[in-house]
N, CA, C and O atoms as a Maestro MAE file, in Angstrom:
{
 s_m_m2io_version
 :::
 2.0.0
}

f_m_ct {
 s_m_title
 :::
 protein
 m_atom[268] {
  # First column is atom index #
  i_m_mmod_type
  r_m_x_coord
  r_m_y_coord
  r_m_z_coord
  i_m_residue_number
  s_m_chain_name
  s_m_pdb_residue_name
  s_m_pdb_atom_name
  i_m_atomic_number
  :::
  1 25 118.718 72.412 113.221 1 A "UNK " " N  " 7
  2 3 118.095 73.599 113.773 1 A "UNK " " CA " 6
  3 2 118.876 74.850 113.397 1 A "UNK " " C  " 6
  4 15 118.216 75.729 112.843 1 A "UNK " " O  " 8
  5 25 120.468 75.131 113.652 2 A "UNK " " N  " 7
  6 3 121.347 75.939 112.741 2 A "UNK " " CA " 6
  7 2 120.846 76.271 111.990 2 A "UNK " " C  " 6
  8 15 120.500 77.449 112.074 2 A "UNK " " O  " 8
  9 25 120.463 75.528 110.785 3 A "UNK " " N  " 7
  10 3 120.103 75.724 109.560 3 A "UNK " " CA " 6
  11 2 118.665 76.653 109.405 3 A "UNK " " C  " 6
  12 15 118.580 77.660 108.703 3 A "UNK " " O  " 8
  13 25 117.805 76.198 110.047 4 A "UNK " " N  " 7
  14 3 116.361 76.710 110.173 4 A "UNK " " CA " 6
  15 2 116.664 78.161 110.499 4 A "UNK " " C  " 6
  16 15 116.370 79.060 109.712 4 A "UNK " " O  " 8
  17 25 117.218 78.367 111.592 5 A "UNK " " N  " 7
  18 3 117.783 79.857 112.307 5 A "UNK " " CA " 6
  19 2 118.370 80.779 111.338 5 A "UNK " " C  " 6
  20 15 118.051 81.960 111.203 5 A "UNK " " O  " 8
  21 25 119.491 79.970 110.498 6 A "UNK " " N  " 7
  22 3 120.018 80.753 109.250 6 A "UNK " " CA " 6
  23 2 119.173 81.123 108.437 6 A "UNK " " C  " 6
  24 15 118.791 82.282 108.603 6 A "UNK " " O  " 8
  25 25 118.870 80.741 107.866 7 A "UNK " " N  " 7
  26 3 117.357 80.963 106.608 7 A "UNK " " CA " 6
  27 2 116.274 82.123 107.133 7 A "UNK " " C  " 6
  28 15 115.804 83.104 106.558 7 A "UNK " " O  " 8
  29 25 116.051 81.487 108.711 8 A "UNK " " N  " 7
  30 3 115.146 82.556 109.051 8 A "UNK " " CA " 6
  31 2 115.525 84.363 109.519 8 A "UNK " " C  " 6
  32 15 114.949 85.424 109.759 8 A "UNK " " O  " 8
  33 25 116.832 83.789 109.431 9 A "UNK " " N  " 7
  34 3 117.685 85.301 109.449 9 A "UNK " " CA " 6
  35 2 117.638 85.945 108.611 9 A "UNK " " C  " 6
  36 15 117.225 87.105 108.619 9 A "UNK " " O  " 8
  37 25 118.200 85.118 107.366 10 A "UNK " " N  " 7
  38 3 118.299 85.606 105.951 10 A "UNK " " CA " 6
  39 2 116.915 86.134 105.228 10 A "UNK " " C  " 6
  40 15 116.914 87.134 104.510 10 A "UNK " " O  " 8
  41 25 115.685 85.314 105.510 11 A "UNK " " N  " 7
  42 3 114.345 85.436 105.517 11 A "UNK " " CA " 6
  43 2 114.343 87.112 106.147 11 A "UNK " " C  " 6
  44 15 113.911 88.025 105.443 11 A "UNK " " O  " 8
  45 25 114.773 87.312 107.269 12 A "UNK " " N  " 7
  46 3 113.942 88.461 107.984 12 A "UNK " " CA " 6
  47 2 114.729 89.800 107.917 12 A "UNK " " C  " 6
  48 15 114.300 90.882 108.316 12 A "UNK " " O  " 8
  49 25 116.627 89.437 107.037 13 A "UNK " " N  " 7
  50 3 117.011 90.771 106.095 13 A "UNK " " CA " 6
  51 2 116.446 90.699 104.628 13 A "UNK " " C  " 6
  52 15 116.660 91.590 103.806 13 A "UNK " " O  " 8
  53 25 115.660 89.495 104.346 14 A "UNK " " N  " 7
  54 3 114.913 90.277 102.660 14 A "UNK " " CA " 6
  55 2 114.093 90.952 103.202 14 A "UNK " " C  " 6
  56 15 113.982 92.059 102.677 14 A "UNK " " O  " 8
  57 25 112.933 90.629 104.721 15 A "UNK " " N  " 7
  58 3 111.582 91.189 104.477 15 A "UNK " " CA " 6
  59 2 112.005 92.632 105.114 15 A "UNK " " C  " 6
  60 15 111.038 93.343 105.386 15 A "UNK " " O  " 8
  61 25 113.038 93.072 105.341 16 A "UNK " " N  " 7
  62 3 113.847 94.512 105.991 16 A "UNK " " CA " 6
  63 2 114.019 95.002 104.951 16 A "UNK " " C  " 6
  64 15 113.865 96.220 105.040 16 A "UNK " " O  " 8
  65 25 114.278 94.668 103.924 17 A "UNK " " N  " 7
  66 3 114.636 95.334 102.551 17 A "UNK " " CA " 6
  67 2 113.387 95.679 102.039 17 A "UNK " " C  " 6
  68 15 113.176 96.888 101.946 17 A "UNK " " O  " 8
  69 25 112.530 94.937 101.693 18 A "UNK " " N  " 7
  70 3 111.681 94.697 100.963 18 A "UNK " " CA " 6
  71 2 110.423 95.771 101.835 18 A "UNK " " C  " 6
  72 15 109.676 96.571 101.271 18 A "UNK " " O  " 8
  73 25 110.475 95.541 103.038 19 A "UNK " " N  " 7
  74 3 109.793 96.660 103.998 19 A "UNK " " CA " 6
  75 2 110.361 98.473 103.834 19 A "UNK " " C  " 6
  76 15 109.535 99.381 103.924 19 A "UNK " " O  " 8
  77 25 111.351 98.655 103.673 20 A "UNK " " N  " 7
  78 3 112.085 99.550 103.492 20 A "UNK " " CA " 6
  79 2 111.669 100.321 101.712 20 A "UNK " " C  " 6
  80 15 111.481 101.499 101.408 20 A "UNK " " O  " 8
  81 25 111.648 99.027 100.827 21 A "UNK " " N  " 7
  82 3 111.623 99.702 99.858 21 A "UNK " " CA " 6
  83 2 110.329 100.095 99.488 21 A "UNK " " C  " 6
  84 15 110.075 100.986 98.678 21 A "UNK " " O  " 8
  85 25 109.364 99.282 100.215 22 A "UNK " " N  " 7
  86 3 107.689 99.876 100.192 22 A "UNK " " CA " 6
  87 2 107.682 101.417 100.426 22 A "UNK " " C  " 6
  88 15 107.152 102.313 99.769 22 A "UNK " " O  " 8
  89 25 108.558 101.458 101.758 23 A "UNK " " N  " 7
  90 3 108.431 102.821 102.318 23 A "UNK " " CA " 6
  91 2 108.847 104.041 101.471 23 A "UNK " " C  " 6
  92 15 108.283 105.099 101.750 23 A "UNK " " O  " 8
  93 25 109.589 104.042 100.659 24 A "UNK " " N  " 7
  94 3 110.432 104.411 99.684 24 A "UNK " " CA " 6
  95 2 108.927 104.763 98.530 24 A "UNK " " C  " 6
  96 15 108.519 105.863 98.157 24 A "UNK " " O  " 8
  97 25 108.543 103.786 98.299 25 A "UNK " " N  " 7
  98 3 107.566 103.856 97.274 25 A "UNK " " CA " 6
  99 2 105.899 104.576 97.540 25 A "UNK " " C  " 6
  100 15 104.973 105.132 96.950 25 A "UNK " " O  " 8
  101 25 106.406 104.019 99.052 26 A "UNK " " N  " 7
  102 3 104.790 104.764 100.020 26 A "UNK " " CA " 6
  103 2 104.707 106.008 99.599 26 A "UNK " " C  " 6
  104 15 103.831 106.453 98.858 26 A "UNK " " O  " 8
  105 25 106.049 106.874 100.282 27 A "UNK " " N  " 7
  106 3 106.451 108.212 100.623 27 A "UNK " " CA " 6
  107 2 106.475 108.747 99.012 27 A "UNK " " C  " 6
  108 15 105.905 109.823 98.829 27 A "UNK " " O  " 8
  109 25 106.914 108.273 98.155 28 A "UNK " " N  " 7
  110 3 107.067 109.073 96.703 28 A "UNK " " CA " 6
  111 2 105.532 108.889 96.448 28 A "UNK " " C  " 6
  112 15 104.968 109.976 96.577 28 A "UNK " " O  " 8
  113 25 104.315 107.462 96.000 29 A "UNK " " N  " 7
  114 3 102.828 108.013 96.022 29 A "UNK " " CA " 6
  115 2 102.311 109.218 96.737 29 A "UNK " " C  " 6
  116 15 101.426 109.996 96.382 29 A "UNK " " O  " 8
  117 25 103.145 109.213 97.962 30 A "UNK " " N  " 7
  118 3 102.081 109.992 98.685 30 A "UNK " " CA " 6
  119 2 102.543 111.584 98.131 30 A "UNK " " C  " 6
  120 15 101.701 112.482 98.114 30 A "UNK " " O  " 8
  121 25 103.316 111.712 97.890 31 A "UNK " " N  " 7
  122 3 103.216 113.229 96.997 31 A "UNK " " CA " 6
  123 2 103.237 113.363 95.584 31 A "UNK " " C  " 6
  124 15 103.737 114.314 94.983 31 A "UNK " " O  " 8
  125 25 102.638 112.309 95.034 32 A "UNK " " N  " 7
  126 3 102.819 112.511 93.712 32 A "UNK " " CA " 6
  127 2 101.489 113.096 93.395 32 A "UNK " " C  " 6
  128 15 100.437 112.833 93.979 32 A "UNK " " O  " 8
  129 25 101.704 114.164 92.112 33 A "UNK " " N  " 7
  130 3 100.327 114.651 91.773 33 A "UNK " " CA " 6
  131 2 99.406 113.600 91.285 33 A "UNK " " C  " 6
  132 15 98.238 113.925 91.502 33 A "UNK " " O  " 8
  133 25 99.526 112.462 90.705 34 A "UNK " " N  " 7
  134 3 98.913 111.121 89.789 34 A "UNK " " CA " 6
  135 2 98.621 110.475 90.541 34 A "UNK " " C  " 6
  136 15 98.439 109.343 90.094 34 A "UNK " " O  " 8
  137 25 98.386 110.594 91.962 35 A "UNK " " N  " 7
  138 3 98.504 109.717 92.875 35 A "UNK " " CA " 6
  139 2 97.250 109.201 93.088 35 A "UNK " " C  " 6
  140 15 96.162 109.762 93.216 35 A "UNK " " O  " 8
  141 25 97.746 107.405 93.115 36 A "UNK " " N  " 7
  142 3 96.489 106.480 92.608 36 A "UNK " " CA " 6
  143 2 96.393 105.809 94.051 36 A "UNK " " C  " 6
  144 15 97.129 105.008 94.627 36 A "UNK " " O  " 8
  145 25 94.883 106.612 94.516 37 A "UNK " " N  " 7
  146 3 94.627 105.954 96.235 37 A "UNK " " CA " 6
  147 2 94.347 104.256 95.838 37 A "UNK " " C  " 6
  148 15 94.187 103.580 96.854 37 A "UNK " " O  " 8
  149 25 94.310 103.905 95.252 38 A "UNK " " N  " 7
  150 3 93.843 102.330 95.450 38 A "UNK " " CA " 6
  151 2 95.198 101.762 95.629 38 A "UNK " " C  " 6
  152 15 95.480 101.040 96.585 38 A "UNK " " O  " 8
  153 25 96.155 102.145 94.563 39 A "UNK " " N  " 7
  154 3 97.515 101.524 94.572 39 A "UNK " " CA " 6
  155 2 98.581 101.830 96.354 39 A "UNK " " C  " 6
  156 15 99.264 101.224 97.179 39 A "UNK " " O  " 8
  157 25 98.022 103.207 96.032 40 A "UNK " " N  " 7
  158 3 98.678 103.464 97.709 40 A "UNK " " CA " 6
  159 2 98.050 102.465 99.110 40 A "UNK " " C  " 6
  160 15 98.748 102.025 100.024 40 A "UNK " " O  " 8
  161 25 96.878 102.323 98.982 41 A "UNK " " N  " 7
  162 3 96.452 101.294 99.644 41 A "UNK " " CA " 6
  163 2 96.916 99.967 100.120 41 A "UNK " " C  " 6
  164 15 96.865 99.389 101.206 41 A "UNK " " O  " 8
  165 25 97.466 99.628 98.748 42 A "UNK " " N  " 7
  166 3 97.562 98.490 98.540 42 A "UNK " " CA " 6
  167 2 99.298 97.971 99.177 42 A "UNK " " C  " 6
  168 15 99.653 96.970 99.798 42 A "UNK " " O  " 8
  169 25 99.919 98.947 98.768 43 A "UNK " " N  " 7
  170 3 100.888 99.485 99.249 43 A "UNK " " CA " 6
  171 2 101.563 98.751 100.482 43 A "UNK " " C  " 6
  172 15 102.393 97.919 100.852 43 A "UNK " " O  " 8
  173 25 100.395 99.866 100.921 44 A "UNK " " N  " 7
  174 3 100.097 100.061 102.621 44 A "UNK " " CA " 6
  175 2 100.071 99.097 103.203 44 A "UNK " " C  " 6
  176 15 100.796 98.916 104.181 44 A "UNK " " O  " 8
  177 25 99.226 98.214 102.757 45 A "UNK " " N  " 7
  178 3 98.747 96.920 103.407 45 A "UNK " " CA " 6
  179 2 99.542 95.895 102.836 45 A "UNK " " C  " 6
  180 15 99.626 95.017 103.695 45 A "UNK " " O  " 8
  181 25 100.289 95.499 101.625 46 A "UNK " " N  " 7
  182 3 101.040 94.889 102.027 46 A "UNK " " CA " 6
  183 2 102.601 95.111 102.757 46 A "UNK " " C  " 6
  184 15 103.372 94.172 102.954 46 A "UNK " " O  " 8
  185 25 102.900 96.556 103.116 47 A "UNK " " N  " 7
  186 3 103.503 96.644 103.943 47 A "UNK " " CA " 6
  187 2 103.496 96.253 105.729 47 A "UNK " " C  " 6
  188 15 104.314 95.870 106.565 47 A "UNK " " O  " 8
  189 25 102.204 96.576 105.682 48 A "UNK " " N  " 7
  190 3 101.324 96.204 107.216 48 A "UNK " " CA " 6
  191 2 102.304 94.251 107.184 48 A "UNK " " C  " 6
  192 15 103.207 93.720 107.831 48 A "UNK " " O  " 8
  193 25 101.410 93.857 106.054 49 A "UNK " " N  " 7
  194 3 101.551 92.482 106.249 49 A "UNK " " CA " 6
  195 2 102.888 91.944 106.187 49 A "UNK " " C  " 6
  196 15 102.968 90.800 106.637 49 A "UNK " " O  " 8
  197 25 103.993 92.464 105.742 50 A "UNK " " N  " 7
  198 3 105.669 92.628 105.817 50 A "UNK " " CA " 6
  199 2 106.056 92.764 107.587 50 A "UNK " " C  " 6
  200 15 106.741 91.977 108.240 50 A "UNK " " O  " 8
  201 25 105.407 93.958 108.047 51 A "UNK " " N  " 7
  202 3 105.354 93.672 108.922 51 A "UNK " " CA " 6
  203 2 105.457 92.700 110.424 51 A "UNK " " C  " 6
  204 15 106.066 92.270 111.403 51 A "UNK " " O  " 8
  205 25 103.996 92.851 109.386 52 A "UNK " " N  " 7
  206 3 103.473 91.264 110.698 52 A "UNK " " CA " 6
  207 2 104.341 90.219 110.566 52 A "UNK " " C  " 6
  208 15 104.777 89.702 111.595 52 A "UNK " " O  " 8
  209 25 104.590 89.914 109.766 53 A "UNK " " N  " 7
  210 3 105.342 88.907 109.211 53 A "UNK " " CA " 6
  211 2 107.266 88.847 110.014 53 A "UNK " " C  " 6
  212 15 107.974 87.951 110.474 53 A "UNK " " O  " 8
  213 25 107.387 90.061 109.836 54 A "UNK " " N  " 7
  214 3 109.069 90.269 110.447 54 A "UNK " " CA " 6
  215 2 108.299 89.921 111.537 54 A "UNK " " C  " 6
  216 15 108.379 88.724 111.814 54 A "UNK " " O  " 8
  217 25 107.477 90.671 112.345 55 A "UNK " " N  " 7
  218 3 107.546 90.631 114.272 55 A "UNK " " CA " 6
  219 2 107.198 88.573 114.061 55 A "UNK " " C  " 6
  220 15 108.158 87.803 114.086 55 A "UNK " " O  " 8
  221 25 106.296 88.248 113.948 56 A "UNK " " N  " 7
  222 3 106.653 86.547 113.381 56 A "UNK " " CA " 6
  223 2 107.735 86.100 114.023 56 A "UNK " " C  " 6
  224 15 107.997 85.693 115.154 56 A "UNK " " O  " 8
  225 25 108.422 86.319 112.791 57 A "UNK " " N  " 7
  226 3 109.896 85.860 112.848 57 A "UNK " " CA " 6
  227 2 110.678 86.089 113.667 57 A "UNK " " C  " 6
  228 15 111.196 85.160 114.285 57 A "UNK " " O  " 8
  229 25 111.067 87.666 113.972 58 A "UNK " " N  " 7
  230 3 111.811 88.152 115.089 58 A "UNK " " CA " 6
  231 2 111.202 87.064 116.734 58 A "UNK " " C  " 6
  232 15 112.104 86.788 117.524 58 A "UNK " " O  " 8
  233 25 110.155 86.699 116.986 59 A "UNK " " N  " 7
  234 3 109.784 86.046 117.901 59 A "UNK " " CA " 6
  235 2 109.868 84.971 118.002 59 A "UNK " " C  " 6
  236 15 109.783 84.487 119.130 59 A "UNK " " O  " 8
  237 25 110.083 84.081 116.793 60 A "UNK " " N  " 7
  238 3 110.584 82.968 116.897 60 A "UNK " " CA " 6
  239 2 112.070 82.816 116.628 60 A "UNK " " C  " 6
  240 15 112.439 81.642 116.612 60 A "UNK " " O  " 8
  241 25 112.813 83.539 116.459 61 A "UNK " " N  " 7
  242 3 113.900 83.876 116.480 61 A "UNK " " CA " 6
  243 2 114.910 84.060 117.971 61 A "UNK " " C  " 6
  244 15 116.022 83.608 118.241 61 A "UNK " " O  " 8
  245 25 114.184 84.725 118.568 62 A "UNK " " N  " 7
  246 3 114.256 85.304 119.997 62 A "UNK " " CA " 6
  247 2 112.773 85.395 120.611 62 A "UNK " " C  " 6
  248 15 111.995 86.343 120.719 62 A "UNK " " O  " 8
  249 25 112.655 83.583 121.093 63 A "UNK " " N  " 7
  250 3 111.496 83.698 122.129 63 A "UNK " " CA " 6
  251 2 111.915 84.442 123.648 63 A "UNK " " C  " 6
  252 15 112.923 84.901 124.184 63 A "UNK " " O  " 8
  253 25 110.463 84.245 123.964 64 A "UNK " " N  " 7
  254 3 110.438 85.629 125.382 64 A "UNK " " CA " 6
  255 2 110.876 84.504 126.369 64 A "UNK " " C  " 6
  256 15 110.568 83.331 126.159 64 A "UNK " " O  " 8
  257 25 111.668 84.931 127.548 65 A "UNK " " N  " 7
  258 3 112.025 83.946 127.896 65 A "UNK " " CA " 6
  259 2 110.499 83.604 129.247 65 A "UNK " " C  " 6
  260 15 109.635 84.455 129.460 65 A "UNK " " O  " 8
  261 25 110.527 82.407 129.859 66 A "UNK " " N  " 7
  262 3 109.851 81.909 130.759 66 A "UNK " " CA " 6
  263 2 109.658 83.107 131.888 66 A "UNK " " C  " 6
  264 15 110.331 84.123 131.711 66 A "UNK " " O  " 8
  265 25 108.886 83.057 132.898 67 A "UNK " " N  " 7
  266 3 108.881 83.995 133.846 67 A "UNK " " CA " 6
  267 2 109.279 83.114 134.780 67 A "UNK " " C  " 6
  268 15 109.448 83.482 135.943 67 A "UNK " " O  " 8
  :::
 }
 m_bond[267] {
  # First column is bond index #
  i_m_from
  i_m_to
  i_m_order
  :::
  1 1 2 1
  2 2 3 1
  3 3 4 2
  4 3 5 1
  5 5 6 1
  6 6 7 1
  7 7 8 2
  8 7 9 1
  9 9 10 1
  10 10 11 1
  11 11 12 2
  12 11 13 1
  13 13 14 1
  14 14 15 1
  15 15 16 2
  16 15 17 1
  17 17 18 1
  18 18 19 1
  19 19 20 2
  20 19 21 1
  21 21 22 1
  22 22 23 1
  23 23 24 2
  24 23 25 1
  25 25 26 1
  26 26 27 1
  27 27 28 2
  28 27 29 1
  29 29 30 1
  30 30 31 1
  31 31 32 2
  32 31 33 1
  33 33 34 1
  34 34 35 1
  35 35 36 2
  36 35 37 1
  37 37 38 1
  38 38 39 1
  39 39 40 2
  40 39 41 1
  41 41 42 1
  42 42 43 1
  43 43 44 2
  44 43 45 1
  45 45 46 1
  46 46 47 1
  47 47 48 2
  48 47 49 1
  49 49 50 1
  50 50 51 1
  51 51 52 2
  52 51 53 1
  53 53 54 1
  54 54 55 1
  55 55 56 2
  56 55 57 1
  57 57 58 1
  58 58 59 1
  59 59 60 2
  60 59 61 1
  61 61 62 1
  62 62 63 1
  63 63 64 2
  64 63 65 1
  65 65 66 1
  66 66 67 1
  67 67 68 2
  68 67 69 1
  69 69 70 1
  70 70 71 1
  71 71 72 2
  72 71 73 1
  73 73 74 1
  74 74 75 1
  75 75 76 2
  76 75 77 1
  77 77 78 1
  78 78 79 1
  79 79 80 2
  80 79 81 1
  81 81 82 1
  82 82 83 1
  83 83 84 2
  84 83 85 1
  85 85 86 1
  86 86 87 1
  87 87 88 2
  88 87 89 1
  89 89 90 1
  90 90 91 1
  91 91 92 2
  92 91 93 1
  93 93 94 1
  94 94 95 1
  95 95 96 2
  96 95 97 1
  97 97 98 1
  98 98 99 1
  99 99 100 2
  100 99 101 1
  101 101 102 1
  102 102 103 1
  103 103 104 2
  104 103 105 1
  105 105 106 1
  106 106 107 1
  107 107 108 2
  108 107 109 1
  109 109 110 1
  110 110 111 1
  111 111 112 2
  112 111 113 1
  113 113 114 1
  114 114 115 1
  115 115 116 2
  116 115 117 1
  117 117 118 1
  118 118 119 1
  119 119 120 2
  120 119 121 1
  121 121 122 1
  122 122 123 1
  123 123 124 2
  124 123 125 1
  125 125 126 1
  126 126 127 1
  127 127 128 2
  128 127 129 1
  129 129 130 1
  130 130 131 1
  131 131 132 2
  132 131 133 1
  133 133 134 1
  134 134 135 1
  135 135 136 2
  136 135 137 1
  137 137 138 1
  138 138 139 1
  139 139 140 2
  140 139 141 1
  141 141 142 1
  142 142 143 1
  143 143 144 2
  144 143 145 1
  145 145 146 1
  146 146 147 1
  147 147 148 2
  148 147 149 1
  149 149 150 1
  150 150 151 1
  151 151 152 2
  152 151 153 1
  153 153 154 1
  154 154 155 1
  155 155 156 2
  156 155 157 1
  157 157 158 1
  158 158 159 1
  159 159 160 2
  160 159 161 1
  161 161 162 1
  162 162 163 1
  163 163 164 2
  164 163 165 1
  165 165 166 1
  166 166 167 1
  167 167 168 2
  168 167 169 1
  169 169 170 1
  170 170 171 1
  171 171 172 2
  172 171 173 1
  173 173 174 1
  174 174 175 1
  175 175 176 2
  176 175 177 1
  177 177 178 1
  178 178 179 1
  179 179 180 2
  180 179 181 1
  181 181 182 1
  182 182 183 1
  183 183 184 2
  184 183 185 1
  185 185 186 1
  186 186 187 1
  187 187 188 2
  188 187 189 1
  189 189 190 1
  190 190 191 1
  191 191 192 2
  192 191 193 1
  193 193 194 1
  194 194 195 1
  195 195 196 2
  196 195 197 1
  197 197 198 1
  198 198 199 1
  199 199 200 2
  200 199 201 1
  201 201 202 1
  202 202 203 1
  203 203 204 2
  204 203 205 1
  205 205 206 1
  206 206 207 1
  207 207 208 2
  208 207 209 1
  209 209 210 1
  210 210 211 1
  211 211 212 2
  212 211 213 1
  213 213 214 1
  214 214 215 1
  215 215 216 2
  216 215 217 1
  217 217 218 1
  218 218 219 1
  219 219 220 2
  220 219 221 1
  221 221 222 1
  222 222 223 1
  223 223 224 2
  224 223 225 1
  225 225 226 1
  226 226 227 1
  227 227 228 2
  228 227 229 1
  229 229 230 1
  230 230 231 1
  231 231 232 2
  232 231 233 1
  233 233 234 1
  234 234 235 1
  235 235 236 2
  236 235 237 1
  237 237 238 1
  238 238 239 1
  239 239 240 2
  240 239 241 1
  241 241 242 1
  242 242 243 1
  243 243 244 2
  244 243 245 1
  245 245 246 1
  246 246 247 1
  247 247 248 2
  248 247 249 1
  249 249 250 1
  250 250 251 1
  251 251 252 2
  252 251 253 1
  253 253 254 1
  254 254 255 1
  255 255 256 2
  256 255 257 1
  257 257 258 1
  258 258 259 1
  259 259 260 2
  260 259 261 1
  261 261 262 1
  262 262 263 1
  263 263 264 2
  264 263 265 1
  265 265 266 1
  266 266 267 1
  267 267 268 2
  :::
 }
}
C-alpha cells in the first residue's frame, strides 16, 4: 500500500506541473495576436480534465474522514 501512496504522490506532482504549464500556455494564447480559438479550447479542457483528475487523487490520497 506504501508503494501505491508513493506513485500516487509522484502521479499528482507531474499532474501539478503539467497543470501549471497549461496555464503558462493558456495565458500566452490568450494574448496572442494568431490566436487559434480551437487550440485554446482545447487547452482549456484538457486542463479542466488535469484537474479533475488531481481532485481524484488528492481524495484518495486523503479520504474525508467518517462523521
Amino acid at each position: 500500500m506504501q508503494d501505491n501512496l508513493h506513485s500516487l504522490s509522484r502521479l499528482l506532482i507531474e499532474l501539478r506541473i503539467e497543470h501549471a504549464d497549461l496555464d503558462s500556455l493558456i495565458d500566452g494564447a490568450s494574448v496572442s495576436p494568431e490566436r487559434d480559438d480551437l487550440a485554446l479550447r482545447r487547452l482549456k479542457k484538457r486542463r479542466l480534465s488535469l484537474r479533475d483528475r488531481m481532485l481524484r487523487i488528492e481524495a484518495e490520497l486523503d479520504p474525508p474522514q467518517p462523521a
